[in-house]
C-alpha positions in Angstrom: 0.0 0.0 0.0 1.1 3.3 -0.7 0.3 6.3 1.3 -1.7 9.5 -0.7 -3.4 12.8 0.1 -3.9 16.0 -1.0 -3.9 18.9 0.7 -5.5 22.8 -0.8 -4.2 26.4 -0.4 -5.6 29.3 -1.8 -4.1 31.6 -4.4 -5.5 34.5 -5.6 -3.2 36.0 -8.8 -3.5 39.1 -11.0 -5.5 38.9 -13.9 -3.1 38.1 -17.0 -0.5 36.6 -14.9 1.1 33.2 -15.5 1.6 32.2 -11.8 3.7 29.3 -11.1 4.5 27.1 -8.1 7.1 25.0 -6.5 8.5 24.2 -2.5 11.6 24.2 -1.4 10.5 22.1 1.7 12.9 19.1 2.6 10.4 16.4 1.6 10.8 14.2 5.0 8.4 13.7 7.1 10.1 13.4 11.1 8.9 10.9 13.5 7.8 11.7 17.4 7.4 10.0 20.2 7.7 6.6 19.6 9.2 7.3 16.0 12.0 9.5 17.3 15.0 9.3 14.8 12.7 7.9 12.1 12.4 9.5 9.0 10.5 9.5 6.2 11.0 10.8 2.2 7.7 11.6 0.4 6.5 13.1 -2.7 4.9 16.7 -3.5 3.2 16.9 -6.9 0.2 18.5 -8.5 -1.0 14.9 -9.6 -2.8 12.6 -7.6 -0.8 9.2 -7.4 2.1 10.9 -9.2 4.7 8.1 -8.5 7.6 10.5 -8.6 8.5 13.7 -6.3 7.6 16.2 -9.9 7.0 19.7 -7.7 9.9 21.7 -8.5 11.9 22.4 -5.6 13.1 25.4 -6.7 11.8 29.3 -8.6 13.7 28.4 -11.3 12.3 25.3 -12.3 8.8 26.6 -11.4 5.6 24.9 -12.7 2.7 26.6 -14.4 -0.5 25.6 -11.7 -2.5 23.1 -12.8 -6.0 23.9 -13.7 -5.8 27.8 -12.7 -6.5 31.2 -14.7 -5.0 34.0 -13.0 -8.2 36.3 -12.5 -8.0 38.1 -9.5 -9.9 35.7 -7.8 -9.4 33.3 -4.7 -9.1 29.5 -6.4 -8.3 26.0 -4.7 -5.4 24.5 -6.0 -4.7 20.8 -4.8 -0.8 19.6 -4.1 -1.0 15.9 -3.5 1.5 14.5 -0.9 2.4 10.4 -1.4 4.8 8.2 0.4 5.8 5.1 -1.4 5.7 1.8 0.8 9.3 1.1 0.2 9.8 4.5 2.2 7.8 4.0 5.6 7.8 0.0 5.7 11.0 -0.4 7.9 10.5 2.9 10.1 9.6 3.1 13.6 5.2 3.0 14.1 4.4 6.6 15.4 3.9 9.9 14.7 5.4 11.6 11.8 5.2 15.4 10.5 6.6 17.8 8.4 5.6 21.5 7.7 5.4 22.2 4.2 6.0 26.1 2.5 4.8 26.7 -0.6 5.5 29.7 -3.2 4.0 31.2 -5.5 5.9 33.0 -8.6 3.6 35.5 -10.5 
C-alpha cells in the first residue's frame, strides 16, 4: 500500500499573470514520540498518485498551476502528498510530521 493525500491552499493572482508554483521544503516527514529518529522521504506533486516527487523544488524550475486562470480571484489549487511503501515500511510505528511552504511565482 502506498500512502496518498492531497492537501488545498488558496491563491488568488492578477489577472493576466502566468503564476507558477514550487517548494523548497525538505520532503521528510520526522517521526515523534515513539518514531523518534525515524524519518520518512515523500513526494509533493500536483498529480494525484504521481509516483515521482515532480513539484519543482526550486523558482527556477517553477511549474505553471495546474487547472488555474489568473483572474483576481481566490481559487483551490490541490498539491498531493504520497509516500511510497518502500519509504515507511521499515520505520519506527508513530507519529510523523513535516511542515510544508509553498511559493507562489507571479
Amino acid at each position: 500500500m502506498t500512502a496518498d493525500t492531497g492537501g488545498t491552499l488558496q491563491i488568488a493572482c492578477t489577472t493576466g499573470t502566468s503564476p507558477k508554483i514550487y517548494s523548497t521544503t525538505a520532503r521528510t516527514l520526522t517521526g515523534s514520540g515513539t518514531a523518534t529518529g525515524g524519518s520518512i522521504a515523500f513526494n509533493l506533486s500536483q498529480t494525484a498518485g504521481a509516483a515521482a516527487d515532480n513539484l519543482p523544488t526550486t523558482a527556477l524550475g517553477a511549474e505553471a498551476i495546474t487547472g488555474y486562470t489568473a483572474n483576481g480571484a481566490e481559487q483551490t489549487v490541490v498539491i498531493y502528498g504520497r509516500v511510497p511503501v518502500a519509504n515507511y515500511g521499515n520505520q519506527p510505528a508513530g507519529p510523523y510530521a513535516a511542515t510544508i511552504t509553498m511559493s507562489v511565482d507571479y
